[in-house]
N, C-alpha and C positions, 0 to 999 in steps of 0.2 A: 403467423401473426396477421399477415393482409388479409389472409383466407378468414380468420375470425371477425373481422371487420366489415360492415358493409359499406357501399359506393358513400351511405351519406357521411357516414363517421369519418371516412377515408378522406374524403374533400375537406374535414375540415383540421387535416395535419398542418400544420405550419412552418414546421421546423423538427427534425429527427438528427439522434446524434449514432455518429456509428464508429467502429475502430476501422476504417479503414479498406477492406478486404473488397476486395472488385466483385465477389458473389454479391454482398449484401448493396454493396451503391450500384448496379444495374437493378435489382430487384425493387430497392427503394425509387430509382429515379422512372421504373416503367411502371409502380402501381398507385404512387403517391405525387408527381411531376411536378405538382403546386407548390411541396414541402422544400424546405431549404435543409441542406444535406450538409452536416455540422462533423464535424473529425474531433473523436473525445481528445482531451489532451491528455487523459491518463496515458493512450497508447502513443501518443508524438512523445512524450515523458520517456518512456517505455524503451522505443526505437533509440532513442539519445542514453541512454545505460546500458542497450545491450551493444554498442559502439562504444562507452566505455568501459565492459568487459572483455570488450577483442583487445582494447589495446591493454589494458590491464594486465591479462593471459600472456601478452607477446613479451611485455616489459618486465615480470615476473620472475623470470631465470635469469636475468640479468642485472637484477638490483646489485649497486656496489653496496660496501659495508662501508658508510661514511659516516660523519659524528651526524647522531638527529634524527637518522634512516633508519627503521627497525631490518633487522638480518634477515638472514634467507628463511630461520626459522617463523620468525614470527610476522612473515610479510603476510600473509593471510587477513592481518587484521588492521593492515593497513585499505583494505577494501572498506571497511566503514566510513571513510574518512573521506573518499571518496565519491561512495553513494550515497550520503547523507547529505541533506540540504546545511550549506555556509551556515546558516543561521542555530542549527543545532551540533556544529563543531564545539568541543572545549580546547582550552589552551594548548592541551599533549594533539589533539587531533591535526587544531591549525598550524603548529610548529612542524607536522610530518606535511601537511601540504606544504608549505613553505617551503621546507627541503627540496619535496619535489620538482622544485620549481626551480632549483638551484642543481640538481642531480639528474632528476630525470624529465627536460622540458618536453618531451612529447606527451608523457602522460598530464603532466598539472595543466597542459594545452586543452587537453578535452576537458578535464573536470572543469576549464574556467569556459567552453565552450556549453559545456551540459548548465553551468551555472547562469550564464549570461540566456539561453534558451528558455530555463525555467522562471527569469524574469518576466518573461513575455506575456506569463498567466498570473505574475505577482501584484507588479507594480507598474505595469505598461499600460498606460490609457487605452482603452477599447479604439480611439480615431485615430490613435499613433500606431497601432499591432502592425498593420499591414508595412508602412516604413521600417519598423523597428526590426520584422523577420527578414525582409529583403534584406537590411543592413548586416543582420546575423549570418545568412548566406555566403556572403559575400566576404566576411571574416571566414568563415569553415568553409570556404573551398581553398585557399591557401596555404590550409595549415598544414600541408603535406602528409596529413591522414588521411588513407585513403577509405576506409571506413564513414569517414563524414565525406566525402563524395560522393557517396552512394545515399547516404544520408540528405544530403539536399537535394537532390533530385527526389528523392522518397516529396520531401515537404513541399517543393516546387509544384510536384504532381497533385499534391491535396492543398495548394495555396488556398483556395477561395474557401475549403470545408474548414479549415483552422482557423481564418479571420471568422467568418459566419460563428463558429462556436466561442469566438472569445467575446464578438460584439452582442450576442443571443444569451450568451453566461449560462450556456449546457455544457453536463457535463455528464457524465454516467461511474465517475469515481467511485460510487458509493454502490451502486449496483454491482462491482466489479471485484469491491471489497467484501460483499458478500458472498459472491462465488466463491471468494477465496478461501472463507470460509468454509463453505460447502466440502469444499476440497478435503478441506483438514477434515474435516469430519468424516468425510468418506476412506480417510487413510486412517483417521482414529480407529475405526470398525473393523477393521482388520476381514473382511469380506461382509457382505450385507446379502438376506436372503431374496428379499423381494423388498418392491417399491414401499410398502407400507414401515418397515422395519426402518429402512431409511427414511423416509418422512418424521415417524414416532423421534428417530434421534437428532433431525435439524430442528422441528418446529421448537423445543423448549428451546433450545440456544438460540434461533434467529426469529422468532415469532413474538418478542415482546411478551414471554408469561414469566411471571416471577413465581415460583415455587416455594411456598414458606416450608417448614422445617414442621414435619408429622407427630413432632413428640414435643411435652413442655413437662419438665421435672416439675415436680408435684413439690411443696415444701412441706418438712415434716419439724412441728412443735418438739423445742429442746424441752427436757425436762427441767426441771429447777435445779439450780447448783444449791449446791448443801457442804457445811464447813467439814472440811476435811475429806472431799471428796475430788478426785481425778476426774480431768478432764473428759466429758462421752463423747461419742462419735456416733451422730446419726445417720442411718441410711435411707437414701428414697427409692420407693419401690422400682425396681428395676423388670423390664419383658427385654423381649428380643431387640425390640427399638428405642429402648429407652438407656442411654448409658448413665451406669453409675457416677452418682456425683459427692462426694464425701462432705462433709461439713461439720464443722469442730463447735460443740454451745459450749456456753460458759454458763 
């Protein structure tokens, strides 16, 4: 991408958001130095779920069978409830966190740790972020997960690129989401021959064209109903792409 870039275009970057990874912020901070180097929060999101799928994993074989707590069988779908944002819980979801809370305190510890983090991007004033993630810290290191130990030193290390991206309001969720896309469609293919094959089958689903439908059923005049005559049944000309459509006159 820099190499597409020239010296003048390059000077006047201001701000690049990036997930993270020490290749991309050495390469960004030695061809662009001017730019402010912004950490998406899709992946600080990201990092904070896949900490609560470690402890999720570990707590799992050990679910008791208590009133409110779904069983061994059906604990699988107690992960919704979990990695779903508070706000899109219903009643049966919020009654199994609740349990949680009362059964199994380590795990509803992260999920109010991963809840209380995702406020950060909610409803936390851009001049209060930087207090509000210190304070966050400082809760997750106590909580005797060692998981989010690791975890805060992770956000510690990228402090200044997560305030810059909350106070700048970049994000790259949306480019992220269409990978994901991507993805799917490359697994729908079931092997792809060449670049072009694959191209022909993102651009309809991610390129904004809407495809109207190649056939319009032709209407075909009933004939006159006449006394004492049964009901007809008209047909309209049907080809290969055209499906039959039945239609009853009176």
């Amino acid at each position: 991408m820099f190499d597409a870039l020239d010296p003048a275009r390059a000077s006047q970057v201001e701000a690049i958001s990036l997930d993270g990874s020490s290749i991309y912020m050495t390469v960004a901070r030695d061809r662009i130095p001017q730019a402010i180097v912004c950490l998406d929060p899709f992946h600080v999101l990201k990092w904070t779920n896949e900490v609560l799928d470690s402890v999720y994993r570990a707590e799992a074989p050990r679910i008791p069978l208590a009133p409110g707590l779904p069983n061994r069988r059906d604990w699988r779908r107690t992960r919704y409830a979990l990695r779903a944002g508070w706000e899109r819980l219903d009643q049966q979801h919020e009654d199994i966190v609740n349990a949680l809370r009362r059964h199994r305190y380590k795990l509803w510890r992260t999920w109010e740790l991963k809840e209380r983090l995702r406020e950060l991007y909610r409803s936390v004033h851009p001049d209060d972020a930087a207090a509000y993630l210190k304070s966050w810290c400082t809760a997750a290191l106590p909580s005797r997960i060692k998981a989010f130990k690791s975890l805060v030193r992770r956000i510690r290390k990228h402090f200044d690129a997560i305030i810059a991206a909350i106070r700048l309001g970049l994000s790259s969720s949306r480019l992220e989401g269409i990978n994901a896309r991507i993805r799917l469609i490359q697994r729908r293919g079931f092997g792809i021959r060449d670049v072009d094959s694959f191209m022909s089958m993102t651009y309809p689903r991610l390129g904004g064209i809407t495809i109207a439908p190649a056939h319009r059923t032709a209407s075909v005049a009933c004939p006159p109903k006449t006394a004492g005559s049964r009901p007809l049944t008209s047909r309209a000309p049907t080809s290969l792409f055209t499906p039959t459509r039945v239609r009853r006159c009176w």
